[in-house]
DOPA-506261 format. One record per residue: chain; x, y, z of N, C-alpha, C, O in turn. Coordinates in steps of 0.1 Angstrom, whole numbers, plus 5000, padded with zeros to 4 digits. Example, Ala and Ser with C-alpha at 12.3 -4.5 7.8 and 13.67 -1.06 7.14 Angstrom:
2
REC chain   nu   nv   nw  cau  cav  caw   cu   cv   cw   ou   ov   ow
REC     A 5132 4943 5078 5123 4955 5078 5132 4967 5078 5142 4967 5085
REC     A 5128 4978 5071 5137 4989 5071 5129 5000 5079 5134 5011 5080
This chain:
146
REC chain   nu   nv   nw  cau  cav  caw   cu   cv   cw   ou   ov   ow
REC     A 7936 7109 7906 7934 7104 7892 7932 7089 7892 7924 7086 7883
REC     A 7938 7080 7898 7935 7068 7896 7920 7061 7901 7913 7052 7897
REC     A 7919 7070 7912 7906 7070 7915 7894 7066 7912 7885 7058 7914
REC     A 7898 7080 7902 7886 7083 7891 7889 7071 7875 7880 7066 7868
REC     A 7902 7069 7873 7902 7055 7868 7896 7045 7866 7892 7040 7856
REC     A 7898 7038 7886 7896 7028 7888 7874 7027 7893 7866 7018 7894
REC     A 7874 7039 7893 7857 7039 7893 7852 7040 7880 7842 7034 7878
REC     A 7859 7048 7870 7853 7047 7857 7853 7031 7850 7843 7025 7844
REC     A 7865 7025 7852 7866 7012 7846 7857 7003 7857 7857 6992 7853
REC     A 7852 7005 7868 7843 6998 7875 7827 6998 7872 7820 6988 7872
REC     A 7823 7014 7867 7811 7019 7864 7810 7007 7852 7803 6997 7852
REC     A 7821 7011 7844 7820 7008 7826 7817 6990 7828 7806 6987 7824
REC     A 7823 6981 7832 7830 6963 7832 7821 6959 7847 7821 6947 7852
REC     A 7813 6970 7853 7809 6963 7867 7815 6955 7873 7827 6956 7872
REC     A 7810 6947 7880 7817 6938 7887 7809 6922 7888 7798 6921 7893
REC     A 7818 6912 7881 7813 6901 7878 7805 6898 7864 7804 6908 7856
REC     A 7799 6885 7860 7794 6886 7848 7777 6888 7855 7772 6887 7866
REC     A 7772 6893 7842 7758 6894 7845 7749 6885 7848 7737 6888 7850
REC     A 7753 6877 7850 7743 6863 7853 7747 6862 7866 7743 6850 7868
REC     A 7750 6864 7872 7757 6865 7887 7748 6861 7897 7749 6853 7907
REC     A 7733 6875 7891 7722 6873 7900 7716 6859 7904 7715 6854 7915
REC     A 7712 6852 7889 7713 6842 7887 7715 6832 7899 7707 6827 7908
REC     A 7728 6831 7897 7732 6819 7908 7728 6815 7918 7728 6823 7927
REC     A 7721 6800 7919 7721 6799 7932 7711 6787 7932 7707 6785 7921
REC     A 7705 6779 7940 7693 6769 7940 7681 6770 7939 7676 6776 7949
REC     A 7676 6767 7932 7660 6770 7932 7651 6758 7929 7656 6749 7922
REC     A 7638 6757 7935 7631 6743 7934 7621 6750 7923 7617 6761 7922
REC     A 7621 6740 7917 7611 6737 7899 7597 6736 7900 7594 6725 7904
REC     A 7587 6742 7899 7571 6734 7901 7564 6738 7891 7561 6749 7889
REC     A 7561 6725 7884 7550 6727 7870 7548 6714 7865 7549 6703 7871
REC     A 7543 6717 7851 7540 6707 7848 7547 6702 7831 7551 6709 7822
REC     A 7545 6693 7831 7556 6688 7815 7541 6682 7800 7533 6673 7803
REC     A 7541 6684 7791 7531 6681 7781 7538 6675 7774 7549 6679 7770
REC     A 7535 6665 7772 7539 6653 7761 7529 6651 7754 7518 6648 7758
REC     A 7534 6650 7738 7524 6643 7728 7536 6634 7723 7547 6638 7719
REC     A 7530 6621 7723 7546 6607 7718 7531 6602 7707 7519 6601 7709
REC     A 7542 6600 7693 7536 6591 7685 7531 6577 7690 7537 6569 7696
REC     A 7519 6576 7686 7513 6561 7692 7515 6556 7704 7514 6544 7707
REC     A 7518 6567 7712 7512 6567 7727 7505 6579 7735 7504 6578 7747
REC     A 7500 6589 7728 7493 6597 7729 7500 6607 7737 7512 6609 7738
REC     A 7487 6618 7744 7491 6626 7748 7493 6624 7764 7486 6615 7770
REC     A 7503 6634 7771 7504 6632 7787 7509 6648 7791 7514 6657 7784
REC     A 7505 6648 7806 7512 6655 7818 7520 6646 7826 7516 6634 7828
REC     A 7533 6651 7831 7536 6651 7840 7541 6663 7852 7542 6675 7849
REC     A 7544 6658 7863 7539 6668 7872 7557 6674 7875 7564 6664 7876
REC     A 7562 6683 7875 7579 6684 7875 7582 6688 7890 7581 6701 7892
REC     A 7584 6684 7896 7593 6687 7908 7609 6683 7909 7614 6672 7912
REC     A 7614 6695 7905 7633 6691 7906 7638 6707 7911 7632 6717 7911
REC     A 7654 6704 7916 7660 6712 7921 7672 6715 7910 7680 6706 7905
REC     A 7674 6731 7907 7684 6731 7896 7695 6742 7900 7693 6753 7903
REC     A 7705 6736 7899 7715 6751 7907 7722 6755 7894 7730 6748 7888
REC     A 7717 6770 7888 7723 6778 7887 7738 6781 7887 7740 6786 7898
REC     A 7751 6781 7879 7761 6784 7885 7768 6789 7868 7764 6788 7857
REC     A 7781 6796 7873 7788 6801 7861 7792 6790 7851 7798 6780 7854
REC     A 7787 6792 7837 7794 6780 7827 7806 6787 7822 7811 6798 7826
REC     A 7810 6777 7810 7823 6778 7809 7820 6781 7790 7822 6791 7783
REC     A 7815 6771 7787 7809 6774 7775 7793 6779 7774 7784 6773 7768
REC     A 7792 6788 7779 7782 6796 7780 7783 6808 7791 7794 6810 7797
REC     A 7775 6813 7793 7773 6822 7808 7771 6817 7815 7778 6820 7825
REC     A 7761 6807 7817 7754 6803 7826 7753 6785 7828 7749 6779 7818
REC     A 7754 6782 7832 7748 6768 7836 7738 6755 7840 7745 6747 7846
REC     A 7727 6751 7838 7718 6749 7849 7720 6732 7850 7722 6724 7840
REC     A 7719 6727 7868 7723 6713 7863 7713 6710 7875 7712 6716 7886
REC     A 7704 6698 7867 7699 6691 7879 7702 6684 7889 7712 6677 7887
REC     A 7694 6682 7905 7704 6677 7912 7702 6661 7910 7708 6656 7920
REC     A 7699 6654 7904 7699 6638 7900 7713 6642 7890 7723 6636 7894
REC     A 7715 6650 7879 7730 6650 7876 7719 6644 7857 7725 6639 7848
REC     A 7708 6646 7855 7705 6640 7849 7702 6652 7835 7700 6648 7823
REC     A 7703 6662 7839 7699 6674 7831 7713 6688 7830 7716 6695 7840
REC     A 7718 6688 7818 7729 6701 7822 7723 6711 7809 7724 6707 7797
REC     A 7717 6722 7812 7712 6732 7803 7725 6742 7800 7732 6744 7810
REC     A 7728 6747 7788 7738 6765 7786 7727 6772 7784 7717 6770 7776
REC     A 7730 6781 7792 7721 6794 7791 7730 6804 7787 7742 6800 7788
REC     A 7728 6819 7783 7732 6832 7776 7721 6841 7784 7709 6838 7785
REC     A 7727 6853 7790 7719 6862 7796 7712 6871 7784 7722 6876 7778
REC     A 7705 6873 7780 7695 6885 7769 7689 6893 7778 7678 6888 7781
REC     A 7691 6904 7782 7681 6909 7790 7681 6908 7801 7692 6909 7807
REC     A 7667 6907 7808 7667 6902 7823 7662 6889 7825 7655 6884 7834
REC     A 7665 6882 7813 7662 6866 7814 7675 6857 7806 7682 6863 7798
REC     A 7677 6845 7808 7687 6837 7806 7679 6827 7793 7668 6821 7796
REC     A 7684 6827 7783 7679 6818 7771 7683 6807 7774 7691 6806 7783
REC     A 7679 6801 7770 7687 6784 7771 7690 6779 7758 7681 6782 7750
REC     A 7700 6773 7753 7708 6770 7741 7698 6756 7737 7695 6748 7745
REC     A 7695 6757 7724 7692 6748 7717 7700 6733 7718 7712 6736 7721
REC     A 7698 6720 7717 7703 6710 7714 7706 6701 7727 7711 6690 7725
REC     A 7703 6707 7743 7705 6697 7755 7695 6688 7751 7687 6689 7742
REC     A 7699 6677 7760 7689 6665 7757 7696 6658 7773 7707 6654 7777
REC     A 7678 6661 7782 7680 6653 7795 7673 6639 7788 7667 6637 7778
REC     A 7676 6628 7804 7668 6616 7798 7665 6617 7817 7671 6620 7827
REC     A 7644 6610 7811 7637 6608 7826 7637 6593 7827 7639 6587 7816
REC     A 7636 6587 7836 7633 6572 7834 7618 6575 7840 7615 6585 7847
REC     A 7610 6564 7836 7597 6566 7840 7589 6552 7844 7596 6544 7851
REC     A 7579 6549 7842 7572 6536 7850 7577 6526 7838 7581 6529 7827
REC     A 7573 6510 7847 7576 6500 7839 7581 6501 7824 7575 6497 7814
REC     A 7594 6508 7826 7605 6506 7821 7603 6517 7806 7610 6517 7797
REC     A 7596 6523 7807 7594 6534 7797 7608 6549 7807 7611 6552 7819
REC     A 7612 6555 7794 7616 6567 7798 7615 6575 7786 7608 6573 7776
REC     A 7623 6586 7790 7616 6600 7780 7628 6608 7778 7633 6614 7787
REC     A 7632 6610 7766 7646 6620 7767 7639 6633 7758 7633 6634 7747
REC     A 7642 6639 7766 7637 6653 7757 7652 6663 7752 7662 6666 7759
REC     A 7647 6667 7740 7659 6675 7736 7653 6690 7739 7641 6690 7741
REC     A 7660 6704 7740 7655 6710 7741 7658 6719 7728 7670 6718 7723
REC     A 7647 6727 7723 7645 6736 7709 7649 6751 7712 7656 6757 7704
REC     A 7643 6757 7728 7638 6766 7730 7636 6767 7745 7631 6757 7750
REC     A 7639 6779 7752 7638 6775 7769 7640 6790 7776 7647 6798 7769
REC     A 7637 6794 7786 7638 6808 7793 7639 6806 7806 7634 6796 7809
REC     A 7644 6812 7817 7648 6808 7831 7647 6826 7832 7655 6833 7827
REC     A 7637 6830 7836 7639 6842 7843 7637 6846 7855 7630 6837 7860
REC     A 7639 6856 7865 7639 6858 7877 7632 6868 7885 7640 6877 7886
REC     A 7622 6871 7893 7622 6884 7898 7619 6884 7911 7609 6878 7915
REC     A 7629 6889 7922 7632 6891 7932 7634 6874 7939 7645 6869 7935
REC     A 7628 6866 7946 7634 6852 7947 7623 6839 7938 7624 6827 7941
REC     A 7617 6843 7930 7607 6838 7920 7611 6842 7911 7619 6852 7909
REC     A 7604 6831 7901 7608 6831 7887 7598 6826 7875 7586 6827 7878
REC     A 7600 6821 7864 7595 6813 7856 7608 6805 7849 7618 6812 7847
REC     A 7608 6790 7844 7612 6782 7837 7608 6777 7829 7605 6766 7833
REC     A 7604 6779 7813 7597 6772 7809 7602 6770 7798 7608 6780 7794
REC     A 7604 6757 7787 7610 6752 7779 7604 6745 7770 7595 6740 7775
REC     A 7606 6742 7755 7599 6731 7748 7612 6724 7739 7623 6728 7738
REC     A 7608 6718 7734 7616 6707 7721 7609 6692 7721 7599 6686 7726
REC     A 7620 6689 7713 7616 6674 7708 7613 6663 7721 7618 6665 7732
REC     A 7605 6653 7719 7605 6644 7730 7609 6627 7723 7604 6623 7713
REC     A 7618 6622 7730 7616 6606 7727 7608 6594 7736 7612 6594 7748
REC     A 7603 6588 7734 7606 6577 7747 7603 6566 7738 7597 6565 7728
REC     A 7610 6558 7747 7617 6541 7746 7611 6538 7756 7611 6543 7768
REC     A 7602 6524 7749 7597 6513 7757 7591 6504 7748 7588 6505 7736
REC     A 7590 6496 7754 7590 6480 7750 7602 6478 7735 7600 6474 7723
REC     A 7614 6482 7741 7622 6479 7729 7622 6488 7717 7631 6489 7709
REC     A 7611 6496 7715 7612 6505 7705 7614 6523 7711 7615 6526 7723
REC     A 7614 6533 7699 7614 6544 7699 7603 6552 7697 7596 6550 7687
REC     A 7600 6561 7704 7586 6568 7697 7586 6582 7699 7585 6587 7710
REC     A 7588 6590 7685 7590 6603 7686 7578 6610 7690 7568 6605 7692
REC     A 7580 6624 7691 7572 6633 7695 7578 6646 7704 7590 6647 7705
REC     A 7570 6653 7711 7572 6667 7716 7569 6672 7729 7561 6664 7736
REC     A 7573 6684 7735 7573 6685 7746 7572 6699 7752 7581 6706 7747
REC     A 7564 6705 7759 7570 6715 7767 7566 6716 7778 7556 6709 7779
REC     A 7570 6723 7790 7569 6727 7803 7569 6740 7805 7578 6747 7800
REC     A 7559 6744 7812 7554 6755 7824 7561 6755 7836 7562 6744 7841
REC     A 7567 6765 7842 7571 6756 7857 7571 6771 7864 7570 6780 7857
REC     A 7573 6772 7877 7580 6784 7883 7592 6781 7892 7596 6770 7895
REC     A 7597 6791 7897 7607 6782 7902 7610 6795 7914 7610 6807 7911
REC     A 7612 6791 7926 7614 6793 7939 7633 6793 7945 7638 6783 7950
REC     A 7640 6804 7942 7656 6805 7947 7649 6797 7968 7643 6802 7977
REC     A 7657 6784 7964 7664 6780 7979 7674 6781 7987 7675 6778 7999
REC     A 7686 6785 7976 7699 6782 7985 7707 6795 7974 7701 6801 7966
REC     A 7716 6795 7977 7730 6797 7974 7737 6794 7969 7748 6800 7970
């Protein structure tokens, strides 16, 4: 009898949270669209490494390895949403950088590939001022580690 207990409450609660699969390192490759007021439109080219791991205020976690980017994600499905309102900051050439907030974002998986792709607001600061505008990225993304 406990048996059958201990396999029903196993069936039912599984084992671990669902994002589990999730976890682990994966290298980033794509590309980033920027349109900045009165500095027009751009690409940049995204190569970063993001490890996956359990959050605390969320399910999920994603943090880049510069320390410069921390995403919450929520599992929906067989893909992880990403929570409204992060905001990484890039530094970029002579003395311009770019903080992007994010609006909207998906990290999903299938077998050691994936897609990452995200949009929201963009800022960048240079020469002393602010210049709003927007953002999103394409990327795929490749599990390397553990």
């Amino acid at each position: 009898m406990r048996r059958a207990i201990a396999f029903l409450l196993f069936a039912l609660l599984g084992c671990g949270s669902s994002g589990q699969r999730l976890h682990g390192v994966y290298a980033v490759t794509g590309t980033a669209y920027f349109s900045i007021q009165d500095i027009g439109h751009s690409s940049a080219q995204v190569l970063d490494t993001f490890r996956v791991s359990e959050g605390t205020a969320s399910e999920l976690l994603l943090t880049d390895a510069a320390g410069r980017c921390s995403l919450l994600a929520d599992i929906e499905g067989d893909r992880a949403v990403l929570r409204p309102g992060a905001s990484c900051t890039y530094p970029g050439d002579n003395g311009l950088s770019v903080t992007v907030t994010l609006t909207r974002g998906t990290f999903s998986l299938s077998g050691g590939s994936g897609r990452f792709d995200m949009a929201g607001s963009a800022t960048a600061t240079a020469w002393g001022r602010r210049y709003p505008g927007s953002f999103f990225q394409n990327a795929t993304l490749t599990r390397v580690g553990d």
